[in-house]
C-alpha positions as CSV (number, residue, x, y, z in Angstrom):
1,X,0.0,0.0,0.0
2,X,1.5,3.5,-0.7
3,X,0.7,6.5,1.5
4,X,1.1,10.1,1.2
5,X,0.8,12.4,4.0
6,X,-1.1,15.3,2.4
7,X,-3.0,16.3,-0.8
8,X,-1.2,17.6,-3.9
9,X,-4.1,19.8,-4.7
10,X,-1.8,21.6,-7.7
11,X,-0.7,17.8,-9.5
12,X,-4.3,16.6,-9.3
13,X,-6.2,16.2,-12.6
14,X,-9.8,15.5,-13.3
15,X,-10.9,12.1,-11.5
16,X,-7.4,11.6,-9.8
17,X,-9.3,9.8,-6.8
18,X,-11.5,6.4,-7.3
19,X,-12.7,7.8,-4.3
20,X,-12.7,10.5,-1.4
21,X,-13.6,9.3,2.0
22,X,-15.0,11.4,4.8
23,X,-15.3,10.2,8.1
24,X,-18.4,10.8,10.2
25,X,-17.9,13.7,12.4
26,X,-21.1,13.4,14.7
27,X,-24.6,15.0,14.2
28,X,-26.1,17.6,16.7
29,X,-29.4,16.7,18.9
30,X,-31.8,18.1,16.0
31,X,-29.7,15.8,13.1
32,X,-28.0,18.6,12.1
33,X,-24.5,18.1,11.1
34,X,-21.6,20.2,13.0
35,X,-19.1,22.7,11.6
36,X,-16.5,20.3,11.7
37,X,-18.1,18.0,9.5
38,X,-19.7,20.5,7.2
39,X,-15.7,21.4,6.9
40,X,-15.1,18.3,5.3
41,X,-18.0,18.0,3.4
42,X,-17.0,21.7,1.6
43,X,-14.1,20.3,0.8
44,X,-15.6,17.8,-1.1
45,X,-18.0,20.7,-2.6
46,X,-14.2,21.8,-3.9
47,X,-13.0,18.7,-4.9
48,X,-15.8,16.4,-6.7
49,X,-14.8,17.1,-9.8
50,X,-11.4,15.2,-9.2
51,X,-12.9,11.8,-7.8
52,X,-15.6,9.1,-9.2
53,X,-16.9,8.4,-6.0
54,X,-17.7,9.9,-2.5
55,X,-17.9,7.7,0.6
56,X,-19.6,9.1,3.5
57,X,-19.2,7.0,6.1
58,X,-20.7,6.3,9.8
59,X,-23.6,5.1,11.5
60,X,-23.2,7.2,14.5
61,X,-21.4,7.3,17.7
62,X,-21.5,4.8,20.8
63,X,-21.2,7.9,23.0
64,X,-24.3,9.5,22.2
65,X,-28.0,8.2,21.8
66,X,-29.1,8.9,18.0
67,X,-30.9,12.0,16.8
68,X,-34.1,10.5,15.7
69,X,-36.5,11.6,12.5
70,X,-39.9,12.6,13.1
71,X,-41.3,9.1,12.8
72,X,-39.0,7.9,15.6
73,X,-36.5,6.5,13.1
74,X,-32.7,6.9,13.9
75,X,-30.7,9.8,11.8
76,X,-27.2,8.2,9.9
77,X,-24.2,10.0,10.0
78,X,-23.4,9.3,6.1
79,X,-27.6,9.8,5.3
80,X,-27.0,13.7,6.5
81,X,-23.9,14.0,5.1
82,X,-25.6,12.8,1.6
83,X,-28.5,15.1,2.3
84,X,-26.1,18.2,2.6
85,X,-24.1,16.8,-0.3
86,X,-27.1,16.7,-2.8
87,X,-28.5,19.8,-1.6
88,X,-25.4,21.5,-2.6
89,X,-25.6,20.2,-6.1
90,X,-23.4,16.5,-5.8
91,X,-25.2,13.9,-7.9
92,X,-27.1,11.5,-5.7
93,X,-25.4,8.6,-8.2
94,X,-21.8,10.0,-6.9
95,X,-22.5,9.1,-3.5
96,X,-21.8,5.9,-1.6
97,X,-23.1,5.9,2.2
98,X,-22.0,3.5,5.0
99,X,-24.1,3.0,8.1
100,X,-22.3,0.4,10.1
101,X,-19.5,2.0,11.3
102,X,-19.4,3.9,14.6
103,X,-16.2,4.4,15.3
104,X,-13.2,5.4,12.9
105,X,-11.5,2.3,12.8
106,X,-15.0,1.1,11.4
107,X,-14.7,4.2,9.0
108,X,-11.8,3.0,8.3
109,X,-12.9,-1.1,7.8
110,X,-16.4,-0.6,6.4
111,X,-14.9,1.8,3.9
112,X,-12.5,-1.1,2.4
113,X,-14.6,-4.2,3.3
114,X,-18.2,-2.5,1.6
115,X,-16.7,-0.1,-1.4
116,X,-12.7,-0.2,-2.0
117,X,-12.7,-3.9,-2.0
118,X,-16.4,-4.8,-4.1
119,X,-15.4,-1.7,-6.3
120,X,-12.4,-2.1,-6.8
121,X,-11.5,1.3,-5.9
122,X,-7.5,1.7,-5.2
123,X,-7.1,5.8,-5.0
124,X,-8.2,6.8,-2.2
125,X,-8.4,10.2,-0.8
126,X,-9.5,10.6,3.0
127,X,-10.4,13.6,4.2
128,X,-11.0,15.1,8.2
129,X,-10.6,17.5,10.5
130,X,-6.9,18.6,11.9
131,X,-7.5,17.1,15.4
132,X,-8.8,14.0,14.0
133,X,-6.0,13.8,11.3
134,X,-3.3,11.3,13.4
135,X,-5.3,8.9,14.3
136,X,-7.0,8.8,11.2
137,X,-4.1,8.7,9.5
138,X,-2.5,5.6,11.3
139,X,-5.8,3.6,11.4
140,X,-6.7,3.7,7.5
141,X,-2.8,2.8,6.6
142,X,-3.2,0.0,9.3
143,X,-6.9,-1.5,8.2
144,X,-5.8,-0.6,4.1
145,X,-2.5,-2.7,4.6
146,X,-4.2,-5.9,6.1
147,X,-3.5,-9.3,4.5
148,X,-5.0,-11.0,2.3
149,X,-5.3,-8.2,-0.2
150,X,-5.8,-8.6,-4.0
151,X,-4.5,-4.9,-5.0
152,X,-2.3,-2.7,-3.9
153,X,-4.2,0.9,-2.4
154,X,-2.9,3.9,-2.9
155,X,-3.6,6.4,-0.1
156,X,-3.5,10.0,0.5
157,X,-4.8,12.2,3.3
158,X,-6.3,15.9,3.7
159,X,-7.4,18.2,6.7
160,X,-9.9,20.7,7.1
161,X,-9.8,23.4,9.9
162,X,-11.0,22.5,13.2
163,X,-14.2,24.9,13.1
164,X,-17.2,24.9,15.4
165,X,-15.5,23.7,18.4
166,X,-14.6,26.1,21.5
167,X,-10.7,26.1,22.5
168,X,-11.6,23.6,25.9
169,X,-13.6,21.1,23.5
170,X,-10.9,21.2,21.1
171,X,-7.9,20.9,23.4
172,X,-10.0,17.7,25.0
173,X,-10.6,16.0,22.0
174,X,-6.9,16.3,20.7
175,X,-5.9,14.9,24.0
176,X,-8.1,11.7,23.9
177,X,-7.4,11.6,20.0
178,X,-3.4,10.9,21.5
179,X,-4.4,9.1,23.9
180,X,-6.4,6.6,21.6
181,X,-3.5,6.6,19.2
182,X,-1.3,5.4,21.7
183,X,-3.3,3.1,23.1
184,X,-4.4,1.4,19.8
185,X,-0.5,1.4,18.4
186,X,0.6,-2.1,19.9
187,X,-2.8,-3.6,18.2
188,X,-1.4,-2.1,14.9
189,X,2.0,-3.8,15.4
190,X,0.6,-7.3,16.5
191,X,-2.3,-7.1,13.6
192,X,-1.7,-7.9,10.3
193,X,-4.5,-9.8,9.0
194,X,-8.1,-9.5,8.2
195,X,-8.8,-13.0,10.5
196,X,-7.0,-11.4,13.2
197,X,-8.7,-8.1,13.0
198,X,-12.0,-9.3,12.3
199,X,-11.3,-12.0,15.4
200,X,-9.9,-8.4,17.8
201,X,-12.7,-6.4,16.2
202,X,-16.1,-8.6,17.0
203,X,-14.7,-10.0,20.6
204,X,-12.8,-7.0,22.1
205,X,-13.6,-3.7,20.8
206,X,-15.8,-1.8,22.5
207,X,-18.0,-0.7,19.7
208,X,-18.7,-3.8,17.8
209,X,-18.2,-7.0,20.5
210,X,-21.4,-8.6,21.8
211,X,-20.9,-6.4,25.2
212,X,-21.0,-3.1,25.0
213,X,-18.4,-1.4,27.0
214,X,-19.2,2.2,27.0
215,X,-16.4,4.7,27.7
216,X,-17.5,7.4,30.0
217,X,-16.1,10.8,28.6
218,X,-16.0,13.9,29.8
219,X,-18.4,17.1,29.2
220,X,-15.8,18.6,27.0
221,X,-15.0,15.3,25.3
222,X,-18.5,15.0,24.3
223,X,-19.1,18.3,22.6
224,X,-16.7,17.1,19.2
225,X,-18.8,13.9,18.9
């Protein structure tokens, strides 16, 4: 798998991406989607002529109950995002939405495992906020470089300002993002299979095991999800 750190924005040409990914940011009590997500989502605004697809992925978030519609039906991350996407002009036919994930390493699996790998999409463009950047970064490399794979995926990353979230909500969110990094890193090194992952992902993680085991986070911590 080749990796690039940041987006060559000058060297691109017309459908340089098979795809640009955007992971799910959160959606506010009314289904509304934050700043920081509408952030990324402009970007794409920007950028769609350059890619033949647009993932928007995530369900939601284990640390918040769903927004629900007004027939009592949950709200999807990647079903706003679309919504904001097509009323903005992007073809509805452009769009590929994932509602599994809740987490970003599920951004991150559900991304390959429903669209890179079926589509056979291998340039791919992924696309967050600054403080979310890092651990992005070292989870798609990780999940996109898993054995068996039957091509070779060429990734690149781009941030988007850190808007909508007040300096003690920002500062605690970069914080756990390091703290998750480092945390996760030893998984990284020992994983580098889809049986193991998949075996590590449905037993132990917290989001996607048949026992739910809820972090408790803080006030501040809570606002950038």
């Amino acid at each position: 798998m080749k990796s690039s750190g940041k987006s060559d924005g000058s060297a691109m040409e017309k459908h340089s991406f098979d795809c640009i990914l955007i992971p799910g940011g959160g959606l506010k009590p009314d289904g509304s989607l934050p700043a920081w997500t509408t952030a990324r989502l402009n970007y794409v605004l920007d950028h769609a002529e350059e890619t033949t697809w647009i993932g928007l992925l995530s369900g939601g978030t284990v640390h918040k109950p769903p927004p629900l519609n007004s027939d009592g039906f949950p709200l999807f991350e990647s079903r706003q995002a679309a919504a904001y996407l097509i009323s903005q002009g992007i073809e509805p036919s452009k769009l590929l939405t994932e509602i599994a994930s809740y987490d970003t390493i599920g951004n991150a699996y559900f991304s390959r495992m429903l669209f890179a790998d079926p589509f056979s999409l291998t340039r791919l463009q992924v696309v967050t906020s600054a403080f979310h950047l890092p651990r992005t970064k070292a989870i798609f490399n990780w999940i996109y470089s898993l054995t068996p794979a039957e091509r070779e995926y060429e990734l690149s990353f781009a941030e988007v300002p850190n808007q909508g979230l007040g300096s003690e909500a920002l500062q605690a969110r970069r914080e756990r993002e390091k703290l998750s990094l480092n945390k996760l890193l030893p998984k990284i090194k020992s994983t580098r299979s889809l049986d193991g992952f998949n075996r590590w992902l449905y037993s132990e993680h917290a989001a996607y095991s048949p026992i739910l085991n809820k972090e408790q986070l803080t006030e501040n911590e809570l606002k950038s999800y």
